[in-house]
N, C-alpha and C positions, 0 to 999 in steps of 0.2 A: 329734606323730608317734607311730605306735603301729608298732614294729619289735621285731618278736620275734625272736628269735636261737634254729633251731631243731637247729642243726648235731652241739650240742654239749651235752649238758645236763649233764655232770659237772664242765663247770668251774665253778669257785668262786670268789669274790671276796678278796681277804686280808682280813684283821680290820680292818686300817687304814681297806682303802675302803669296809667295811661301816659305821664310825663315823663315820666322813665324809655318806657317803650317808645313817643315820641321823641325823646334828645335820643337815643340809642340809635331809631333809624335815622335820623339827621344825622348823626355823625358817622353812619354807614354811608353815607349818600354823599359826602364830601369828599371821605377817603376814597372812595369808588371815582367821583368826578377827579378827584387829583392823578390819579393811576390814572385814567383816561388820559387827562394832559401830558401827563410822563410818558407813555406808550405814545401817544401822539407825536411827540415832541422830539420822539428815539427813532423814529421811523417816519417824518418827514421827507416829503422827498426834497435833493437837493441840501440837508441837514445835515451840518457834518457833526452835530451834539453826537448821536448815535454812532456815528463811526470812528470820531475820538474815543468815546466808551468801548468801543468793539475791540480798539486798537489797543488801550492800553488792557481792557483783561486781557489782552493775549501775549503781554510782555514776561 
């Protein structure tokens, strides 16, 4: 959802929940980069990681 909050633009966040929000998207941005590399990494080409996984869910 994209909600913009126009009401008010001088309020300010504490510090607390700005470091919050800062580690929170940090650790959104890792687990995002790791999936990348695992989707990457499954669909290589020439990769047979992926097609050993393909193989055995289909046992």
């Amino acid at each position: 959802m994209n909600r913009q909050i126009t009401a008010d633009r001088e309020t300010t966040l504490p510090l607390d929940d700005l470091t919050a929000l800062r580690d929170h998207l940090l650790e959104q941005r890792l687990f995002r980069e790791a999936q990348l590399q695992h989707l990457a990494g499954a669909t290589a080409p020439g990769s047979d990681a992926g097609l050993d996984r393909q193989t055995a869910s289909h046992r």
